[in-house]
N, C-alpha and C positions, 0 to 999 in steps of 0.2 A: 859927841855921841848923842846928848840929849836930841840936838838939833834935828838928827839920823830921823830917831825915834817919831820927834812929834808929824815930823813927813811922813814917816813911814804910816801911824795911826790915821793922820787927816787922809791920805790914799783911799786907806780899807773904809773908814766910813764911807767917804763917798762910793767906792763901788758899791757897797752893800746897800745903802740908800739907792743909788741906780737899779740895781738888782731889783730892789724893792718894790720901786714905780713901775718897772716893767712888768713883774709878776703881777701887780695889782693892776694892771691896763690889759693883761693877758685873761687876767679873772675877771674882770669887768666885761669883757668880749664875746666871753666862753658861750657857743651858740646862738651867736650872730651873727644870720646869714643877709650875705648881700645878692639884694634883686634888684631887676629894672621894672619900672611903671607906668600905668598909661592910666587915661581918664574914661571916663564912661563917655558918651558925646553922641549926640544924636546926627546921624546920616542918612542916606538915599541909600536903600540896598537894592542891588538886585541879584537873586538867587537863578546860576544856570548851571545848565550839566554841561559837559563838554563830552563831546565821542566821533570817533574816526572811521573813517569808511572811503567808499567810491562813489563816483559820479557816473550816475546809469539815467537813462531814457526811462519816462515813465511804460511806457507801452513799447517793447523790440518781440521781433520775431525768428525764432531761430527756422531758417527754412532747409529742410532736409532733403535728401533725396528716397523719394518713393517709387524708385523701379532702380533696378541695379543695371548699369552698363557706362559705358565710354562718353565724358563728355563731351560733345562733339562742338559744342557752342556756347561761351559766355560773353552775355551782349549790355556789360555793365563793368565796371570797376570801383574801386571800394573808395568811397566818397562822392558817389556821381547818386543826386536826389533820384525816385522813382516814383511812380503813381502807378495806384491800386490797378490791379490789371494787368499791367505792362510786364513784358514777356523778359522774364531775366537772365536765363539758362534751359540749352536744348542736350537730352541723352540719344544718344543711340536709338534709333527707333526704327530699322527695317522691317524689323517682325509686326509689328504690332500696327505699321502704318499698311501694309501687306494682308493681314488680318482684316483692317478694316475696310479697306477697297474689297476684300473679297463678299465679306457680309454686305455690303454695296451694293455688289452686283447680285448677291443672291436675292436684297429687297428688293432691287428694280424688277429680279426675275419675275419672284413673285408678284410684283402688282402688276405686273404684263399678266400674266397667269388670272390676275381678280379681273383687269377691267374684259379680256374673253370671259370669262365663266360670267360676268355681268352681263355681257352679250348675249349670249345663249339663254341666262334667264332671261331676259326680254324679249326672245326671239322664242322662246319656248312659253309666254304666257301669251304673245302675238297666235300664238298656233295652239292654244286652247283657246283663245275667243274666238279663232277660224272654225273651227272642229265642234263647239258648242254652237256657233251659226250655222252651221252646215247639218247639227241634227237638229235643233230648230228646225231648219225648212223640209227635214227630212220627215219630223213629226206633223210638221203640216198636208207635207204630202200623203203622208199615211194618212189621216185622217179623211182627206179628200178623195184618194183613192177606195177608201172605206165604205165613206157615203155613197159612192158609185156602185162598190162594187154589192150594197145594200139595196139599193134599186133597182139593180140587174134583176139581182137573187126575185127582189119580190115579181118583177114584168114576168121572167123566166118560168116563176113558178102560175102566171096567169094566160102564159103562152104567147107572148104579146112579146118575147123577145126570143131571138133564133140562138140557140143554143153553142152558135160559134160565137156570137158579140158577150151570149154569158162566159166562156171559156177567158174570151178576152181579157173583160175586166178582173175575172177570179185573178189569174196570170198578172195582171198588173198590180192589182192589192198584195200578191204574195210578195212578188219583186221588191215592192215600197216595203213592205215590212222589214226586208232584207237589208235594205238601205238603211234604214233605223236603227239596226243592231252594228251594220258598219260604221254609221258615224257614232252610236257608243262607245265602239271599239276604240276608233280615231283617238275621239274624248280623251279616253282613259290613259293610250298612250301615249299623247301631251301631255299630260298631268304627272306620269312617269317620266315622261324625259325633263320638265319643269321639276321635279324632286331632285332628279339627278344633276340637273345644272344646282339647284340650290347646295349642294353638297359638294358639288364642286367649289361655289363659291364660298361655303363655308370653312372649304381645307386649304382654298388660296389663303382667307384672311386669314387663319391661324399661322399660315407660313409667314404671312408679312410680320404679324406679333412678334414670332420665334424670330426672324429675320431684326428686326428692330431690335427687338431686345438685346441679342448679340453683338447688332452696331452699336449700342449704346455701353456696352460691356468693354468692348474693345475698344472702343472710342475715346472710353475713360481710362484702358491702360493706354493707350495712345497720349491722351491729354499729361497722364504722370512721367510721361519722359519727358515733357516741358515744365520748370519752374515759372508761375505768376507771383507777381507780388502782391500782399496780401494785404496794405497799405499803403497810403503815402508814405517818406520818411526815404530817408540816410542809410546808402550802403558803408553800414560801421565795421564790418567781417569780411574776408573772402579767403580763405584758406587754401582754393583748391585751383587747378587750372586746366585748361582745355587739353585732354588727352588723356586726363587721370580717369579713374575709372570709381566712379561710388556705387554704394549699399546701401538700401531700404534698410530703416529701425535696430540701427546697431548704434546703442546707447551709449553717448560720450567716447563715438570715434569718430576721429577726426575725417573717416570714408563717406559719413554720413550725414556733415554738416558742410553743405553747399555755399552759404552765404546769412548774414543776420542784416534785418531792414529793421532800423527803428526810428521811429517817431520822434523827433530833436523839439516839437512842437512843446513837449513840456520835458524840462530835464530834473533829477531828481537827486538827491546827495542819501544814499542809504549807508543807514552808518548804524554800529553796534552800543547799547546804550549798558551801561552797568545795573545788572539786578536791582541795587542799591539804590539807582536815580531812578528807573523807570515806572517807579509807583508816582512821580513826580510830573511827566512828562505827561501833555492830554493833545488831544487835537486841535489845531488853530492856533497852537504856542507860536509863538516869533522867535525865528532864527538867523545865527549869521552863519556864512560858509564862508572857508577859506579854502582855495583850491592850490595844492603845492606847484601847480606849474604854471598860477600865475600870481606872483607874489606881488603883497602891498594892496592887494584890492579886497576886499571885505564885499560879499552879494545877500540878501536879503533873500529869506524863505520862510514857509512855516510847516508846521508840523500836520501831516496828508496823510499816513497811516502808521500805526503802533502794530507792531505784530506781538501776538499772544504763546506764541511759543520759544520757550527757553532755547538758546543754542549754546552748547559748550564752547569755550572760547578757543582749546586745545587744538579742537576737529575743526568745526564750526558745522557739526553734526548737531541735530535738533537733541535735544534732550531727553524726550519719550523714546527715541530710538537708536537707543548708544548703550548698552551693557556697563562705561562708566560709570564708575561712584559719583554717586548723585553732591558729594561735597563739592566736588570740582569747581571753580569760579565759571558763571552764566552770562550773558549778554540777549537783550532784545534785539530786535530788527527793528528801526524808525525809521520811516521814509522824510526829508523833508524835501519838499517842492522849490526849488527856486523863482522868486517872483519875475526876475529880467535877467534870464542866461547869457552869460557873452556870446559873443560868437565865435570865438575860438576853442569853445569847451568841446572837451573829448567822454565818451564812454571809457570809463575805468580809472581815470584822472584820481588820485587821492585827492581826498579831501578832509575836512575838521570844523564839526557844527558843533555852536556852540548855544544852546536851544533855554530859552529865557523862561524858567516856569513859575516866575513870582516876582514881583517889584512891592518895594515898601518904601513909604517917603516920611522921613522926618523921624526916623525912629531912633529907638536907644541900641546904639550897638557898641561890643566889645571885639577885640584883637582873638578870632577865632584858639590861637595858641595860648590865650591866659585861661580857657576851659578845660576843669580838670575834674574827675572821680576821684572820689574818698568813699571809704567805707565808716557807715555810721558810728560803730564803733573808734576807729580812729580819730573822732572829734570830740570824743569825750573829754571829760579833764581828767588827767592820772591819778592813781587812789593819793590817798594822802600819807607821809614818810607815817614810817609805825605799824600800819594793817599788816598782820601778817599773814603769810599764803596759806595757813590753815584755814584763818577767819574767809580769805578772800573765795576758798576753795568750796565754802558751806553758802555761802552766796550765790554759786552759779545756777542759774536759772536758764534752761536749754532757748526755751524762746527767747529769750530777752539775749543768747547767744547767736541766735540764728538772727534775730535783728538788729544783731551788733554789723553782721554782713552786707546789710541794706549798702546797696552800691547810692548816692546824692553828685549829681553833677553840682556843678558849681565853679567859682573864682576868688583868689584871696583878695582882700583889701587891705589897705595899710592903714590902721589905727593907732594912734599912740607909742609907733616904733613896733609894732605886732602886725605879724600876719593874721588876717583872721579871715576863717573860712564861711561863707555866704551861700547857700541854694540860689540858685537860679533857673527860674524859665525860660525856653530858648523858641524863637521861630525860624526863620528861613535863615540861610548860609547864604554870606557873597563869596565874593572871592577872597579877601582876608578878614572880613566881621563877619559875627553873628550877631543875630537882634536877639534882643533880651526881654520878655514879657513880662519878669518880675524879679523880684530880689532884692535888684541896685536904682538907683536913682542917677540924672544926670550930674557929671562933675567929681563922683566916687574915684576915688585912686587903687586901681585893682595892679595887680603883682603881673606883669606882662613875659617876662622871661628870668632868667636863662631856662630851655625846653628842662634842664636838667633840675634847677632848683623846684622849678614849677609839678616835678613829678614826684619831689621827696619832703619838700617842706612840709611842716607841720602844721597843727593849727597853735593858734599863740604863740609862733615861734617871734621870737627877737628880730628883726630885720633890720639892713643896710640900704635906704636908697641909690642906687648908681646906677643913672640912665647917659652918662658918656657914653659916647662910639668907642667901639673896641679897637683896640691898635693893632695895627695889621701889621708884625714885623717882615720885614724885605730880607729875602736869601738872597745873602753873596754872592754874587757868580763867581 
């Protein structure tokens, strides 16, 4: 029985001493927490945005139809090059080619019509210098028969001339004077009928003006049942085909858009930039494009226009003219220019630019994920055991509450088996570092993960290094 006993005793100590060590390794423990680490280390960063969009022609031309009728002729197909000029599609155009032969014919009438009445005033200012020569000589004769008939008068009245040769001359002076008031006559009615031609040719010309003008009117609805192309460039559209029938200026119908010619001379990746980056984003930045439908190849661009109005991401409705709530997530427009387009790139192609607004060489950067917020308050040290909540309650100072809120970026570092919390300055983001301007120094061992201990840690808390790879256990099948 003894024997029983001293087993049974030597047992219980030892569990109890077991018991004991564990509870004092469990209380040794109590609020140490394990993290993983990483070092401070100076890198090559470089800061870029990334955003998604299509592949467009810097300059395309949507060409519509501006006269409604039946397309009677398309004399292109969609990928066949064109040049400025060149006749692309014919409408229906009876009336209006009908139209214009008639005004045609009414200007040839008309300048038939000018070059007579042009005739006539030449032939009517020929017959005033006739009719003005003719009383000329008529003035002359008057004059001459005058003097005669003035020397008559005097012989007659000295007897020295017979009375029938005075009769004579009187008679012939009257007759001449006659003749002088007929070629005034003459005169005047040249000079009348030279008015009359002038007005005549003043009412041809105006009919050729009105004539012109209306060939020029019809000429131009004439000219709108043909489509020209309005550049060089690539038929990249053609919706419609020969016998259908379009409509002048009906906005985003498919009636009214005939064909798109663009420019492939420069091609462009416009893509939607996040509110967030595009304060970052300038002109002349270097970019890459990746185009999804041709994979593995990476093209060179840069950045060739920023556009200034917000577009809601939802719609991709401008932002000044959307009744949504202005909270809604925004997007820019950036154009970038590809420097050497392939040649199989297409208009509308997705694509994903990835636009380089900052490089930094040799800097101090950290693991973007060990960057965390505290509030100023939460770094203090805890009152000390004993203050009571009365004591602590006559202490409260409103400011010095509101500045316990002060939000301090920062990263923990591991000291002494302690986490401890550090301010830090930051500049540009790469893609997994941020550069650090102040704080830390190189070689610092800052607290890198888990996302979760990194969100709840405290300052001075106890810490466990474990930078092992996590085990990745395998399901059964």
């Amino acid at each position: 029985m003894k024997r029983k006993w001293k087993i049974l005793i030597t047992v219980v100590v030892v569990l109890v001493a077991a018991i004991g060590v564990y509870a004092s390794t469990v209380y040794s423990k109590r609020g140490l927490v394990t993290v993983q680490t990483g070092k401070v280390a100076r890198l090559d960063l470089t800061s870029q945005v990334t955003a998604s969009g299509e592949i467009k022609p810097k300059n395309y031309i949507n060409i519509g139809a501006n006269a409604m009728g039946q397309l009677t002729e398309i004399l292109v197909k969609e990928g066949d090059r064109v040049r400025k000029g060149q006749l692309l599609a014919k409408i229906e155009d009876v009336q209006p080619e009908a139209d214009v032969q008639a005004y045609r014919a009414s200007l040839s009438s008309a300048e038939a019509d000018s070059t007579a009445s042009e005739a006539a005033l030449k032939a009517a200012d020929e017959t005033i210098k006739m009719s003005q020569a003719a009383l000329d000589q008529a003035k002359a004769d008057l004059d001459r028969t005058k003097a005669d008939f003035d020397r008559s008068e005097a012989e007659f009245k000295e007897q020295l001339l017979a009375k029938q040769d005075f009769d004579l001359k009187r008679y012939t002076y009257e007759a001449q004077k006659a003749a002088v008031q007929q070629a005034q006559m003459r005169l005047s009615q040249a000079r009348a009928q030279r008015e009359q031609a002038a007005a005549a040719l003043g009412s041809t010309q105006k009919r050729i003006a009105l004539a012109k003008a209306n060939l020029v009117r019809f000429d131009d609805v004439l000219q709108k049942h043909s489509s020209y192309a309005p550049l060089d460039g690539v038929v990249t559209n053609l919706p419609v085909r020969v016998g259908e029938t379009v409509v002048p200026g009906v906005q985003n119908s498919t009636s009214s858009l005939i064909m798109t010619i663009a420019d492939m001379s420069l091609i462009t990746a416009e893509v939607k930039v996040d509110e967030t980056d595009i304060v970052n984003v300038k002109l002349g930045q270097a970019a890459e494009i990746t185009i999804d439908a041709i994979p593995n190849k990476t093209f060179k661009g840069h950045v060739s226009e920023i556009g200034n109005t917000a577009i809601l991401r939802s719609t991709g409705v401008a932002a000044s003219q959307s009744a949504v709530s202005s909270q809604e997530a925004k997007d820019f427009k950036v154009v970038v220019a590809l420097d050497n387009p392939p040649d199989e790139v297409r208009p509308g192609l997705s694509c994903t630019a990835k636009i380089t607004t900052a490089t930094r060489q040799n800097v101090l950067t950290i693991p973007i994920q060990a960057l965390t917020i505290r509030q100023k308050g939460e770094l203090e040290p805890a009152p000390k055991p004993g203050t009571s909540a009365a004591q602590a309650a006559t202490k409260v100072d409103p400011a010095a509450e509101k500045a316990k809120k002060e939000e301090i970026q920062g990263v923990f570092t591991v000291s002494g088996g302690k986490a401890v919390f550090h301010k830090v300055d930051t500049g540009i983001t790469g893609t997994t570092d941020i550069e650090v301007l102040s704080g830390l120094k190189e070689g610092d061992e800052i607290v890198t993960g888990t996302y979760q201990v990194i969100r709840t840690i405290r300052n001075e808390a106890q810490v466990k290094v474990d930078n092992k790879a996590p085990v990745v256990q395998q399901q059964k099948s």
